[in-house]
LUMSEDREN-608572 format. One record per residue: x negated, y negated, z of N, C-alpha, C in turn; residue in one letter. Coordinates in pm, 1 decimal. Example, Ala and Ser with C-alpha at 12.3 -4.5 7.8 and 13.67 -1.06 7.14 Angstrom:
{rec {-1319.0,569.0,780.0},{-1230.0,450.0,780.0},{-1320.0,330.0,780.0},"a"};
{rec {-1285.0,225.0,708.0},{-1367.0,106.0,714.0},{-1290.0,-3.0,787.0},"s"};
***
This chain:
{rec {-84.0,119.6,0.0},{0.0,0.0,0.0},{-87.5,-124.6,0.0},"x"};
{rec {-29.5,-227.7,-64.7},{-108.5,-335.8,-59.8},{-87.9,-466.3,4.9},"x"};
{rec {32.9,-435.4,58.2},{99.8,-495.5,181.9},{189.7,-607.9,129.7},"x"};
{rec {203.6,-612.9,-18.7},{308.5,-729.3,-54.1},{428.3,-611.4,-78.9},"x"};
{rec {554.9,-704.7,-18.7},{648.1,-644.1,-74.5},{690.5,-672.2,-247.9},"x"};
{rec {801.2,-567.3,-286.2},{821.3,-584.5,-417.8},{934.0,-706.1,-464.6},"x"};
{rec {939.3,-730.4,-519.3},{1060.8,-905.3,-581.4},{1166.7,-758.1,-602.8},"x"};
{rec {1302.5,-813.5,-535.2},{1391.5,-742.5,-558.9},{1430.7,-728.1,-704.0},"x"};
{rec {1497.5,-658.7,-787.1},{1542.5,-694.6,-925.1},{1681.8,-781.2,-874.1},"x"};
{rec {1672.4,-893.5,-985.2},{1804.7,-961.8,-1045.3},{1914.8,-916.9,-983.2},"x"};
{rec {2047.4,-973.8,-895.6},{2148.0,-879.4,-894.0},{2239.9,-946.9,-1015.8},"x"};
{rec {2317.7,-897.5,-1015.5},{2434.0,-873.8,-1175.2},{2475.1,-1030.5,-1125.8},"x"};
{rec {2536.2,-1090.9,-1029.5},{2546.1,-1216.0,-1037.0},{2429.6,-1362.4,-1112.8},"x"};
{rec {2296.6,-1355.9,-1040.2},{2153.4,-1412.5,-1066.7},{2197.9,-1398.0,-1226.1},"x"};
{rec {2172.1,-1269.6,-1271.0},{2171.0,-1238.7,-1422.1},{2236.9,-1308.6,-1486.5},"x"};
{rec {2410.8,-1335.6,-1438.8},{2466.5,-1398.6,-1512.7},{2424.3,-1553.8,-1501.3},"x"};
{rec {2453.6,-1592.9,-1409.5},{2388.9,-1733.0,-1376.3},{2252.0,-1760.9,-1448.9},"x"};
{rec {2160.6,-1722.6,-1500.0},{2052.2,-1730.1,-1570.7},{2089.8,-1726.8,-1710.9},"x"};
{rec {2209.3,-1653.5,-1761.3},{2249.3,-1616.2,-1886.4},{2353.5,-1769.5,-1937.4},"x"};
{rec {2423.8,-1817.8,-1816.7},{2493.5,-1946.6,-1806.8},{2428.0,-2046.3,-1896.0},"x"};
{rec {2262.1,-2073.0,-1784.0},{2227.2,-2184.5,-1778.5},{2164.6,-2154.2,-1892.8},"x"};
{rec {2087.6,-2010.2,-1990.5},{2076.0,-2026.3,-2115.1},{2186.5,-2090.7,-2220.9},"x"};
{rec {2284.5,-2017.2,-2197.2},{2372.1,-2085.7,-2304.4},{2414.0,-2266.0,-2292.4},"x"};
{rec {2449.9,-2283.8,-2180.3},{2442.1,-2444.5,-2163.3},{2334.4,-2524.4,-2207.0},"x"};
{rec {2205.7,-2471.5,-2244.1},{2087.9,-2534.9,-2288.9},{2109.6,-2534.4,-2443.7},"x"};
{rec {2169.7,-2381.9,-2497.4},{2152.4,-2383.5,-2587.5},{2312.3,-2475.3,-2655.9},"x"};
{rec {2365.8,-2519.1,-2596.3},{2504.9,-2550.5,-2653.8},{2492.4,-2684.3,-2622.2},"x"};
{rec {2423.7,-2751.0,-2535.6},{2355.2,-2848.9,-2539.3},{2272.3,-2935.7,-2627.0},"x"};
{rec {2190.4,-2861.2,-2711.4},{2080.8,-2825.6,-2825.1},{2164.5,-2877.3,-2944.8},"x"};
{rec {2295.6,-2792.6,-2949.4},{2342.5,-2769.5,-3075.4},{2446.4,-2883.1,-3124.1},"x"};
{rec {2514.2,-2960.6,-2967.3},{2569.7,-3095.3,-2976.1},{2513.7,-3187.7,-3029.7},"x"};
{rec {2401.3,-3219.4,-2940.6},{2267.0,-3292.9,-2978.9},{2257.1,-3317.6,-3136.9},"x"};
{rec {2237.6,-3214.2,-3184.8},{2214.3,-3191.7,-3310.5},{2350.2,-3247.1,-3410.0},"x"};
{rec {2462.5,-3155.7,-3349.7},{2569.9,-3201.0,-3464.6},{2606.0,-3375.4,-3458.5},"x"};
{rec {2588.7,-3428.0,-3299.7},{2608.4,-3607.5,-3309.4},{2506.5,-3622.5,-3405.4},"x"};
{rec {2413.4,-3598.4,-3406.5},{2275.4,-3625.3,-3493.0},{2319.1,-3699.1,-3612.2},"x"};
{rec {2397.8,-3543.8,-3672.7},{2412.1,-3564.2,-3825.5},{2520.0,-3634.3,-3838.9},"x"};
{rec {2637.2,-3627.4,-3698.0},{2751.0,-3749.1,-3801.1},{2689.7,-3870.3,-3790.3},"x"};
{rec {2651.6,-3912.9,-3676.7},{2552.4,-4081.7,-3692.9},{2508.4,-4072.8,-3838.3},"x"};
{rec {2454.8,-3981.1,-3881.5},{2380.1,-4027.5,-4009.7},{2480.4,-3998.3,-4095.5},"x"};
{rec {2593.5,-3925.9,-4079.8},{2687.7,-3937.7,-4224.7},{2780.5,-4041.1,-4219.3},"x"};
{rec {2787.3,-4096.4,-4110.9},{2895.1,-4193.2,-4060.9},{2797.9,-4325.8,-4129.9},"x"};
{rec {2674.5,-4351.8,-4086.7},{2540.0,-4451.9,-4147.2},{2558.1,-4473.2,-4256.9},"x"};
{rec {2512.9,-4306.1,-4349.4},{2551.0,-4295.0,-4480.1},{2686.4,-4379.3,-4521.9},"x"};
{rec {2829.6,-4324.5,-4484.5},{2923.4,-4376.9,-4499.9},{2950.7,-4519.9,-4516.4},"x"};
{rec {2892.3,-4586.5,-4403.0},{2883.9,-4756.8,-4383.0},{2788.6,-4834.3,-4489.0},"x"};
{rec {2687.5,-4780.9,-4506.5},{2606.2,-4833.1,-4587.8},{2658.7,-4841.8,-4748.5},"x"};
{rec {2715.9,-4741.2,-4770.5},{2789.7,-4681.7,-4915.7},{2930.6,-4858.3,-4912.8},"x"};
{rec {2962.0,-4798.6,-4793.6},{3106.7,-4915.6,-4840.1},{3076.5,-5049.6,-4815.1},"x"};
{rec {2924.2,-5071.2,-4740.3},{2912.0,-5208.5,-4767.0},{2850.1,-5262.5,-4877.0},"x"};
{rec {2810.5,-5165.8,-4988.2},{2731.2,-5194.9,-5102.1},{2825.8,-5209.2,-5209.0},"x"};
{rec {2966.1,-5141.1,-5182.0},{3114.6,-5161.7,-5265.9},{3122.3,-5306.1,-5315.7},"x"};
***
């Protein structure tokens, strides 16, 4: 023995809660992204009808 104990494994709750805060990062990510592009199609848009 080497006198450390072992890190328990994950229980099924932890797991999910870790699996949460992945997806909230990643759905986070993907908002981010879609405001992104309407600013710029909405930009696009404005620029187009003020050149009308």
């Amino acid at each position: 023995m080497t006198g450390k104990e072992e890190e328990p494994e994950p229980s099924r709750l932890e797991k999910l809660q870790e699996e949460i805060e992945e997806l909230e990062e990643k759905v986070e990510g993907e908002t981010k992204e879609a405001l992104q592009k309407a600013r710029e199609r909405l930009g696009d848009y404005r620029a187009k009808e003020e050149g009308q």
